[in-house]
Steps between C-alpha positions, in 0.01 A plus 500: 500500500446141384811355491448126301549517172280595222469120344324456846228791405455304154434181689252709762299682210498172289316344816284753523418514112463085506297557830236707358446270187553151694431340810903439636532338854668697745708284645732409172508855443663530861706218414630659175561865625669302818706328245598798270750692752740181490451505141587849462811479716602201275485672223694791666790246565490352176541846343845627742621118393446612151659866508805310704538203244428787194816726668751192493404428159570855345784511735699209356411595137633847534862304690413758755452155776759387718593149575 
């Protein structure tokens, strides 16, 4: 079972569409795929910041938060 993600298959079968119609060096793709997983983990982070930030928010509106 392939466990990344499936933005990483869109990146993969975008490479291989783009690589079929153009000429694209091999090593920046490396360098981009290399690139993505730190992206993607960012992104993860960003997202439990927002759910965490999005709970204290609904919390104090609803008086339900203690100080």
């Amino acid at each position: 079972m392939d466990k990344r993600g499936g933005s990483f298959k869109l990146v993969r079968g975008a490479g291989r569409t783009l690589g079929s119609i153009y000429v694209i060096p091999a090593a920046g793709l490396v360098l981009v795929l290399g690139v993505y997983r730190f992206i993607s983990e960012g992104g993860a982070l960003i997202n439990v910041i927002g759910n965490g930030v999005a709970i204290l928010f609904i919390a104090r509106w609803d008086g339900a938060l203690d100080r």
